[in-house]
C-alpha positions in Angstrom: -30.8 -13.3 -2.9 -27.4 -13.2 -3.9 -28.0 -11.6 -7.3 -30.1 -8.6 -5.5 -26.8 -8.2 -3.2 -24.8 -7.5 -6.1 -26.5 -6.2 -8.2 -27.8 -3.4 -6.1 -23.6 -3.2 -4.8 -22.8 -2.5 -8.3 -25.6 0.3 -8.9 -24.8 1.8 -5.6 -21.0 1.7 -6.9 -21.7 3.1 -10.1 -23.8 5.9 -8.8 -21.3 7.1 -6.5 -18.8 7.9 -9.2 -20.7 10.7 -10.3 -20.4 13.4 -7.2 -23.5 15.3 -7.8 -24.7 11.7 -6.8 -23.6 12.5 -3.3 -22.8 8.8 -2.2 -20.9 8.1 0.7 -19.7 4.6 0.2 -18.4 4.5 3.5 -21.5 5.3 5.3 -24.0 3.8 3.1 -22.6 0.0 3.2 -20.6 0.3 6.6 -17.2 0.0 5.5 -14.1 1.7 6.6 -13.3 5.1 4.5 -11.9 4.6 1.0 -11.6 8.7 0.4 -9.2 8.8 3.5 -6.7 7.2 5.0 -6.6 8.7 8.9 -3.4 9.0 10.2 -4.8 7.9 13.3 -5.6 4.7 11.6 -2.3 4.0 10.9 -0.8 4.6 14.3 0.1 2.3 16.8 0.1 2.8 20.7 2.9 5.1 21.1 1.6 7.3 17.8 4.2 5.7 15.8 3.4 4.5 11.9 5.3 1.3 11.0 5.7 0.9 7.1 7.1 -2.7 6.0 8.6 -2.8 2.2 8.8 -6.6 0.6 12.3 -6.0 -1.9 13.2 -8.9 -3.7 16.8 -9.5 -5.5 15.7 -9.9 -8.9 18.1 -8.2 -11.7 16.3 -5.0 -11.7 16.0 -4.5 -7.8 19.5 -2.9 -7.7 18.1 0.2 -9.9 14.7 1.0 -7.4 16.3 -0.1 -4.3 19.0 2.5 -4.9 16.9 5.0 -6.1 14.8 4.1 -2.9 17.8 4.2 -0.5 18.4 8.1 -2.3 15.2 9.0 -1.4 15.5 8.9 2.1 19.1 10.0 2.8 18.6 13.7 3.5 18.3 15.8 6.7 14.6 14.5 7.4 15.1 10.8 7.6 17.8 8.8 9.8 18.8 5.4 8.6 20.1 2.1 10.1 21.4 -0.5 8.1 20.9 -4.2 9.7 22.4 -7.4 8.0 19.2 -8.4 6.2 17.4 -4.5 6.4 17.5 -1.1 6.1 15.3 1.0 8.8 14.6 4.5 7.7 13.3 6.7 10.4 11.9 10.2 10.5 14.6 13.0 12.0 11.9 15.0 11.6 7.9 15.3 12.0 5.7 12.8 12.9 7.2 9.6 14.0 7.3 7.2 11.0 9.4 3.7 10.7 9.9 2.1 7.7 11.8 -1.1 7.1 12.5 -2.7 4.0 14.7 -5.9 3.6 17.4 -5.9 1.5 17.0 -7.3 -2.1 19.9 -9.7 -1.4 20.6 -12.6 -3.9 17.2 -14.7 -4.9 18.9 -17.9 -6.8 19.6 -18.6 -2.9 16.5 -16.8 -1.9 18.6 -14.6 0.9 15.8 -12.1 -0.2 13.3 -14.6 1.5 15.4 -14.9 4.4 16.0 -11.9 4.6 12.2 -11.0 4.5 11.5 -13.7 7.1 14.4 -11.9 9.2 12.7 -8.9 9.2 9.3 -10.4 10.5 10.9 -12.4 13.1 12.5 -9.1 14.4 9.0 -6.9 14.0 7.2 -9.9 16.1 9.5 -10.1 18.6 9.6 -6.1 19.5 5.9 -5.8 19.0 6.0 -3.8 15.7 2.9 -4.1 13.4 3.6 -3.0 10.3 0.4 -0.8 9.0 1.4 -0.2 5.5 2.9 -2.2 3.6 4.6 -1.9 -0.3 5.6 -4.7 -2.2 8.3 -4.1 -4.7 9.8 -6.6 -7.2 7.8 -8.5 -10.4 4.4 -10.1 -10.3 5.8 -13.1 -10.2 6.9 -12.6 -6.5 3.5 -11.0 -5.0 2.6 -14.4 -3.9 5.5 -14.3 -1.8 4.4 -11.2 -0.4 0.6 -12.4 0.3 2.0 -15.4 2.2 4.2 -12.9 4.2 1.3 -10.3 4.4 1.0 -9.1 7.9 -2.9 -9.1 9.4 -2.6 -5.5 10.9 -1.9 -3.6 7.5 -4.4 -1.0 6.8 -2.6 0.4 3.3 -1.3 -1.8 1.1 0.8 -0.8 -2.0 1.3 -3.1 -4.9 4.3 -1.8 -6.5 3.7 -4.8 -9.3 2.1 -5.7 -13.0 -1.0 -6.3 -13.1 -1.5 -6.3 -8.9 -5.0 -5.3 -9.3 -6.1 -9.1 -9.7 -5.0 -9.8 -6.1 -7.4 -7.6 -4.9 -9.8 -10.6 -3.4 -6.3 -12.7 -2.4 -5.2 -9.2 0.4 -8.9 -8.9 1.6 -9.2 -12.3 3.2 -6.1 -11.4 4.6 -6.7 -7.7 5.6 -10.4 -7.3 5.6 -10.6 -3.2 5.3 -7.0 -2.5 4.0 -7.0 0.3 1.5 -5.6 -1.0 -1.7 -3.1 0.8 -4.1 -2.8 -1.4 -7.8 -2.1 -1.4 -11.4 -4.0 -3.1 -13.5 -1.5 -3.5 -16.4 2.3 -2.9 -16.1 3.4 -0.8 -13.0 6.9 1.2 -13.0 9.5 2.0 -10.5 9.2 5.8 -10.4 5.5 5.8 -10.0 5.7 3.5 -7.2 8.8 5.6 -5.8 6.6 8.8 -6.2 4.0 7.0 -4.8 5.9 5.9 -1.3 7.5 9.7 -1.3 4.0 11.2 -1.5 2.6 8.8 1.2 5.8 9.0 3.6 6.1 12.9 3.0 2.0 13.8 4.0 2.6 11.5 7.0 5.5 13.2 8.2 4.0 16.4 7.8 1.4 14.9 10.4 -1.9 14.9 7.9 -4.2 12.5 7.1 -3.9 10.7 3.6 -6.6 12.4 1.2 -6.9 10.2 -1.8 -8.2 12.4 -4.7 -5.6 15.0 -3.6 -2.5 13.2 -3.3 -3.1 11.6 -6.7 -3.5 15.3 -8.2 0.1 15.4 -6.5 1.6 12.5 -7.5 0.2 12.8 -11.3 2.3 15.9 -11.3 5.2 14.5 -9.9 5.9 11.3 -12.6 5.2 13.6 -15.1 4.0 13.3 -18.8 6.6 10.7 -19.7 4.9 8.1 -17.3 1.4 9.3 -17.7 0.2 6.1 -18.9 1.5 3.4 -16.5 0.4 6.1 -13.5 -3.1 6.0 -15.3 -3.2 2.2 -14.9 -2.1 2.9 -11.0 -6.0 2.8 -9.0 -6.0 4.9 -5.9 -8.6 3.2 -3.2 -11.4 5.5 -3.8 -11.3 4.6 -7.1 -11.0 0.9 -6.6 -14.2 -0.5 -7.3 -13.2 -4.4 -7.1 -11.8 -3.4 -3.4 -14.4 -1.7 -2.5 -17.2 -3.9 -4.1 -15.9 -7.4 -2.1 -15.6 -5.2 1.2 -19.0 -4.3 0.7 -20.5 -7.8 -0.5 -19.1 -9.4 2.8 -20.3 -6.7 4.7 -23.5 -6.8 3.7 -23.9 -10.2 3.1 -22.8 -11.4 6.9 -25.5 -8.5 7.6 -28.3 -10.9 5.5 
């Protein structure tokens, strides 16, 4: 039984690749939509959008925290910095939030406290981060699953070889919408990545997959064309999209 699951998952999959196939994967196994990401999805009660970033204070965390810290200080973001954080919020457009922890010194893992700072604050004043980025080697994803918060619905791995951890933010977040490389990610990819996703939610619009890629493609330019290639957006991401589908299908059985 289980082989005809998969098996007829995978052809299903494979078909929809091909768009004169006309496959909705969405509709044909039940899941949530891996073309879009609704803004509405990612809303909270008051129609805010809480992002969480996961920094960590390895040697090369000064270079894409700065540049990350640049990105946002202009007219159309206001930020707040906190002992242990930094809380960017939007001046202008739709109401976005995003905190990110400081990538403070990890020989006495004050990045990790820091981190667990953050939560503690996010708990206590009901905010439920609904995307979340983790920045920072492979090494310290696992710090980032363990930390993982139930209620994201986009998740960002901003590390090498994030793609195997696909099965790992699933149990974890069920119908998340997974962003990955599979070989060696790059801070300006991910930067362009998290300016692409914050800028489209600003402007109020829903998060069109095969479009913003077009857009982000353009934006790292031909000097990073092969580490963004590596990058898999969620409508693309098979593995994702296969175990959401298995489980959903198989609980069905």
């Amino acid at each position: 039984k289980k082989g005809e699951v998969i098996y007829d998952l995978l052809n299903t999959i494979f078909l929809s690749m091909d768009p004169a196939n006309k496959i909705d994967l969405s509709a044909k196994f039940g899941i949530a939509p891996v073309y879009v990401m609704p803004k509405k999805s990612l809303q909270n009660s008051s129609g805010r959008i809480i992002i969480q970033q996961f920094s960590y204070g390895d040697k090369d965390a000064a270079g894409y925290f700065s540049a990350f810290i640049n990105r946002f200080s202009n007219a159309n973001w206001k930020m707040i910095r906190k002992a242990n954080w930094v809380e960017i919020t939007a001046a202008k457009g739709a109401p976005i939030t995003i905190y990110a922890n400081l990538p403070l010194n990890e020989k006495l893992e004050l990045d990790i406290r820091a981190q667990d700072s953050l939560i503690s604050y996010l708990d206590k004043n009901d905010l439920s981060p609904t995307i979340v980025i983790h920045r920072g080697h492979s090494y310290y994803l696992r710090e980032t699953i363990h930390r993982l918060p139930k209620s994201a619905k986009l998740v960002l791995l901003g590390s090498c070889g994030g793609y195997q951890k696909l099965n790992e933010i699933l149990k974890i977040c069920p119908a998340a919408q997974i962003i990955s490389s599979k070989q060696v990610a790059a801070g300006v990819v991910n930067q362009s990545l998290i300016d692409a996703i914050s800028e489209k939610l600003r402007a109020g619009k829903d998060l069109n997959w095969d479009q913003l890629w077009k857009t982000v493609q353009v934006r790292v330019g031909a000097g990073y064309k092969d580490k963004f290639d590596d990058y898999i957006p969620p409508h693309k991401n098979l593995g994702a999209i296969f175990i959401m589908a298995y489980d959903k299908v198989w609980k069905k059985d």
